[in-house]
KELOVO-420936 format. One record per residue (C-alpha): chain; x, y, z. Coordinates in pm, whole numbers, plus 50000, padded with zeros to 5 digits. Layout:
KELOVO-420936
+-------+-------+-------+-------+
: chain :    c1 :    c2 :    c3 :
+-------+-------+-------+-------+
:     A :     X :     Y :     Z :
...
+-------+-------+-------+-------+
end
This chain:
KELOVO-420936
+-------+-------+-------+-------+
: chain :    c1 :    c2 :    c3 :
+-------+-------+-------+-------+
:     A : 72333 : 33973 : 08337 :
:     A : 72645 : 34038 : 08505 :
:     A : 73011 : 34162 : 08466 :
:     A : 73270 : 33933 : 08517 :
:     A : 73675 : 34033 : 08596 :
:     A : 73885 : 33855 : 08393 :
:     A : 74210 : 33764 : 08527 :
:     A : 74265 : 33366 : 08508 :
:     A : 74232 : 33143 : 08768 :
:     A : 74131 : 33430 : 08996 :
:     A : 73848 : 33540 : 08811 :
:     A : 73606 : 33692 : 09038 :
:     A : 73214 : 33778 : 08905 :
:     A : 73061 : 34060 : 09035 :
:     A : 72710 : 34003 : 08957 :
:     A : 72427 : 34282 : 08981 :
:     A : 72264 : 34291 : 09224 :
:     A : 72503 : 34116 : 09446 :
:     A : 72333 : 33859 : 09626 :
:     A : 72554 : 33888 : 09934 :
:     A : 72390 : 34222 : 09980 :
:     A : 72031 : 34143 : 09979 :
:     A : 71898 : 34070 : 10300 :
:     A : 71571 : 34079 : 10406 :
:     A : 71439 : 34060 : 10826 :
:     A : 71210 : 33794 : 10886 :
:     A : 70920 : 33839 : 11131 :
:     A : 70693 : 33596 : 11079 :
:     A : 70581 : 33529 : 11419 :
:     A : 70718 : 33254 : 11655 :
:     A : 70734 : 32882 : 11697 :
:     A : 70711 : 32730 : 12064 :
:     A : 70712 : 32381 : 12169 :
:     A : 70429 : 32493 : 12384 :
:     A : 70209 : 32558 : 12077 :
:     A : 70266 : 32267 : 11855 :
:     A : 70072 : 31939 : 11834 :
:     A : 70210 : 31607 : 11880 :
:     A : 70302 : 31485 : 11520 :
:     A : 70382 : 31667 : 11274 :
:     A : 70093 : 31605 : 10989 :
:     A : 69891 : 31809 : 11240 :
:     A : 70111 : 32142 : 11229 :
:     A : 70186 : 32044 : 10872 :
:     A : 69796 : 32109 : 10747 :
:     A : 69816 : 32363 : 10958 :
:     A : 70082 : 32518 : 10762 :
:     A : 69975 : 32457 : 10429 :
:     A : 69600 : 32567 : 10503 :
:     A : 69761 : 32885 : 10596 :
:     A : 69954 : 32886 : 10236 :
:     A : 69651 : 32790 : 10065 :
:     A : 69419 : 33095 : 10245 :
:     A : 69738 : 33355 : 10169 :
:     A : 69667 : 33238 : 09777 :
:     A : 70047 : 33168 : 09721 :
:     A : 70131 : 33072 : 09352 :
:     A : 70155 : 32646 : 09332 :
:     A : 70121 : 32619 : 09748 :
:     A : 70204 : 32275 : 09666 :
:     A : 70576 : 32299 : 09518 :
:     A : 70775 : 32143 : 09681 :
:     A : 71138 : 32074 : 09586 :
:     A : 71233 : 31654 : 09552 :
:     A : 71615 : 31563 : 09646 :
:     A : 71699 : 31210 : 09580 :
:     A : 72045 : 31019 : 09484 :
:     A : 72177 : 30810 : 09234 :
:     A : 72336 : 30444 : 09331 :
:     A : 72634 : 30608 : 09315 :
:     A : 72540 : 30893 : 09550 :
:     A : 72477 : 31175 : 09315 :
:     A : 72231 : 31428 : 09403 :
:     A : 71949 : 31538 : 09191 :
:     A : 71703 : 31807 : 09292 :
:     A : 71397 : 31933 : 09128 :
:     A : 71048 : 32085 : 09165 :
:     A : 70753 : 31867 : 09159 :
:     A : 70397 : 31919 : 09319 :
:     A : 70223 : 31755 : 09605 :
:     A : 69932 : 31573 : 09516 :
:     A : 69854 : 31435 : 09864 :
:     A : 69940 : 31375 : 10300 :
:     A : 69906 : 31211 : 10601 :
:     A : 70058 : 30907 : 10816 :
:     A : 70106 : 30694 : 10479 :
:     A : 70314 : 31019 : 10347 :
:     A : 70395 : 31285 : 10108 :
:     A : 70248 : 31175 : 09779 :
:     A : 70351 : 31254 : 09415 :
:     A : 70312 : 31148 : 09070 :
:     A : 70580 : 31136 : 08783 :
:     A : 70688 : 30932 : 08484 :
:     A : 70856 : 30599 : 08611 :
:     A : 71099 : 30567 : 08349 :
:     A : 71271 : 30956 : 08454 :
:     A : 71579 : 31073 : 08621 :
:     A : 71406 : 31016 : 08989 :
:     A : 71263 : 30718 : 08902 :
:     A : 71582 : 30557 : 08844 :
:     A : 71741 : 30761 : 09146 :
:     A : 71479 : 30588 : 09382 :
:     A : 71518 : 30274 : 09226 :
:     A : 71872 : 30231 : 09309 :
:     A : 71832 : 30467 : 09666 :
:     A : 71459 : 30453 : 09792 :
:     A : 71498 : 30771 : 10005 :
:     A : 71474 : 31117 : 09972 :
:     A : 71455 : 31471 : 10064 :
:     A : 71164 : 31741 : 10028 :
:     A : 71131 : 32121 : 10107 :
:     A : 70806 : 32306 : 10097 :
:     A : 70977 : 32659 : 10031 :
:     A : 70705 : 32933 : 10179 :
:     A : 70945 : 33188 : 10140 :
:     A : 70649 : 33530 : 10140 :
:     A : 70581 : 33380 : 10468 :
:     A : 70896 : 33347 : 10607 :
:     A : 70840 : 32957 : 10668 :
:     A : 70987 : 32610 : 10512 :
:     A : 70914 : 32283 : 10567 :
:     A : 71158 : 31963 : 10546 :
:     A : 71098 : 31605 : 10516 :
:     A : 71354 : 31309 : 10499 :
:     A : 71262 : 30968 : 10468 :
:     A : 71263 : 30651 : 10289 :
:     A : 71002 : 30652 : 09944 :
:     A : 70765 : 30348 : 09819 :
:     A : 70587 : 30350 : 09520 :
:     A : 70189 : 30387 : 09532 :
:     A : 69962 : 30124 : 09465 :
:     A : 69815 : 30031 : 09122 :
:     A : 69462 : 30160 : 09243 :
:     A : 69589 : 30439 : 09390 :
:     A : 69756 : 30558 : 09070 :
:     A : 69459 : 30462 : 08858 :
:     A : 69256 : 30653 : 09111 :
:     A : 69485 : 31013 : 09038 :
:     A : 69527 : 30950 : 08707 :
:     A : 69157 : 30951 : 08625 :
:     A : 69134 : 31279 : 08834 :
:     A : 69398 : 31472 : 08544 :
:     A : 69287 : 31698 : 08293 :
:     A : 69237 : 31591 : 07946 :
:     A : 69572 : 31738 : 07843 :
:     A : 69756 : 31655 : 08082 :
:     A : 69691 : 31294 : 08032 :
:     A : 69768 : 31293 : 07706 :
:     A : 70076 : 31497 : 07775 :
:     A : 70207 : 31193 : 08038 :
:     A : 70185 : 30976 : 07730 :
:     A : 70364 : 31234 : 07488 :
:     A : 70697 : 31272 : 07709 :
:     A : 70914 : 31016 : 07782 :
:     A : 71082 : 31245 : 08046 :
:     A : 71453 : 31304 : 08068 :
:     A : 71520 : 31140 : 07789 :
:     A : 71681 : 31385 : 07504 :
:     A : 71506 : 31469 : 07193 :
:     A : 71582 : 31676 : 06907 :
:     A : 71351 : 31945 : 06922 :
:     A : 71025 : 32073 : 07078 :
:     A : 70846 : 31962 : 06747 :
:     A : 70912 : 31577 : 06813 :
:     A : 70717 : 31634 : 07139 :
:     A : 70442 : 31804 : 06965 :
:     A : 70416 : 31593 : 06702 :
:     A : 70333 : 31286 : 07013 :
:     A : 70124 : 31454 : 07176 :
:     A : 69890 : 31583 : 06819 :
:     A : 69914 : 31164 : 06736 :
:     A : 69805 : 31091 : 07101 :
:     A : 69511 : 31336 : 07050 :
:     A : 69387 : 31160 : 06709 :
:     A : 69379 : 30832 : 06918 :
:     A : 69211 : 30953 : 07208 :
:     A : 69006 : 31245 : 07141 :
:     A : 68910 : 31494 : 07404 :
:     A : 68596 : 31368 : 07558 :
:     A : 68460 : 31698 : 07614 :
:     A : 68458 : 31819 : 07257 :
:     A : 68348 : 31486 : 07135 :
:     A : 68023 : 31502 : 07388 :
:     A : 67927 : 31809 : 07156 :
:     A : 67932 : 31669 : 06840 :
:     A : 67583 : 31550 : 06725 :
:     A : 67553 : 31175 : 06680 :
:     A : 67853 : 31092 : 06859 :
:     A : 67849 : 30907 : 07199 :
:     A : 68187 : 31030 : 07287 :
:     A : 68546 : 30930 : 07317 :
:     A : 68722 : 30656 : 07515 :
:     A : 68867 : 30788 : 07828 :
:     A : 69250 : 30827 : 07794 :
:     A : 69414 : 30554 : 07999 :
:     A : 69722 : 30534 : 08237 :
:     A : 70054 : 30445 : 08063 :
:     A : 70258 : 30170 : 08265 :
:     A : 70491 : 30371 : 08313 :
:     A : 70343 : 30702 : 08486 :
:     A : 70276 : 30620 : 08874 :
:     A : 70328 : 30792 : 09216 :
:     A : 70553 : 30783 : 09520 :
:     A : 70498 : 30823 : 09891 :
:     A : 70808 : 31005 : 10106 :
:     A : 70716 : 30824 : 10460 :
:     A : 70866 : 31064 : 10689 :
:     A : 71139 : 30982 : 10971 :
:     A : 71172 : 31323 : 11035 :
:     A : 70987 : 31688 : 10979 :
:     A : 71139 : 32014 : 10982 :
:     A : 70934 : 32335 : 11081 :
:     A : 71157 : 32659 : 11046 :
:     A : 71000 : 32986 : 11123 :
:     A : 71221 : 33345 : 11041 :
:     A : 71260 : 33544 : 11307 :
:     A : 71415 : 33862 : 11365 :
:     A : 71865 : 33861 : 11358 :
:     A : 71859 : 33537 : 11211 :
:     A : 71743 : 33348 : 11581 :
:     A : 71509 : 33160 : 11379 :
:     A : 71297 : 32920 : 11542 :
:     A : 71320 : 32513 : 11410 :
:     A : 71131 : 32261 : 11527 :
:     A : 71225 : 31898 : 11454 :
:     A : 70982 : 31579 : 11495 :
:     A : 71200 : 31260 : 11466 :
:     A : 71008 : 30923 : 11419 :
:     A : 71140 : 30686 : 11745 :
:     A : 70978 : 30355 : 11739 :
:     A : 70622 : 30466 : 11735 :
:     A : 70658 : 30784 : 11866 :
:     A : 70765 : 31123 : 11749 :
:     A : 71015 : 31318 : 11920 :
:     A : 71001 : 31665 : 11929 :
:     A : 71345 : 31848 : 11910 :
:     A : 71464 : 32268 : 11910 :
:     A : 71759 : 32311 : 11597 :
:     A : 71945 : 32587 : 11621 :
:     A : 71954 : 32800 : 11372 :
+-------+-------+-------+-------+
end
């Protein structure tokens, strides 16, 4: 909620609480060159061991950027489901808005946003699709309901109401009951395992550069920068 003046084309809000006012210091400790190891997937499960052990809600959001053909952005939330030297791995539908975006503009943008401990983590760098095994490999790995749910939503595309999505996902169950429940009924040998649709699959951001920003106190936050040079990766102070 918030009050607006109205007054035309100088119509100014004045929103409560007024987030010019709400500051915070960050001391989160310090990032030296002297302390950091020579690539950055090192430092990174570093990092994200040290979200996982301060039992931060989803430690693995991370927020997507890509562009259309056309250069518009898009940003969203989606979870990591995987690291290392091959990349930053995540699964989606293949027919959605990012789909298309990195169809048209294979490259993109992430941010790991650690905000409670005054840290964040960016990645830029050109995106290829995972591998048919690979995806069969994850996909196998998903809960019951979410599998049928990747089959139930064609995402981004509109629909009508919530009941057209329930109504997929109840039809989905019929032809694929849940395994588990099945396993308990007497006489039955259980149900067929739900499969992968064609069009669910994963992407890998390969990194040609890595962010590490640490708050500090007045705002002298420390960034470190790794920048993929030929085979080597250069490490580099931002200001901030």
């Amino acid at each position: 909620m918030h009050n607006a003046l109205v007054g035309g084309s100088d119509a100014v809000d004045r929103p409560t609480p007024d987030p010019a006012r709400l500051r915070r210091a960050y001391e989160g400790g310090e990032l030296l060159e002297s302390d950091v190891p020579d690539n950055p997937f090192e430092l990174f499960d570093a990092w994200f061991a040290g979200v996982a052990a301060a039992d931060l809600p989803e430690p693995n959001a991370m927020v997507l950027a890509t562009a259309s053909a056309d250069g518009v952005p898009s940003a969203r939330t989606v979870l990591l489901k995987g690291y290392g030297p091959g990349g930053f791995r995540f699964f989606t539908n293949l027919t959605s808005d990012k789909a298309r975006d990195l169809a048209a503009n294979p490259r993109a943008a992430l941010v790991f946003p650690w905000h409670p401990l005054h840290r964040q983590v960016r990645v830029v760098g050109r995106v290829e699709p995972l591998t048919h095994a690979e995806n069969e490999a994850y996909f196998s790995t998903r809960p019951y309901g979410s599998q049928l749910g990747a089959w139930a939503s064609h995402q981004s595309e509109v629909i009508p109401n919530r009941d057209v999505l329930e109504a997929r996902y109840a039809e989905l169950a019929e032809r694929w009951p849940d395994p588990a429940a099945a396993a308990n009924e007497p006489g039955d040998e259980g149900a067929a395992s739900v499969p992968r649709p064609d069009f669910w699959g994963g992407y890998a951001v390969i990194p040609e550069s890595v962010e590490f920003w640490q708050g500090r106190l007045d705002r002298l936050h420390d960034r470190l920068r790794y920048r993929h040079e030929g085979p080597e990766w250069i490490l580099e102070r931002l200001a901030p």
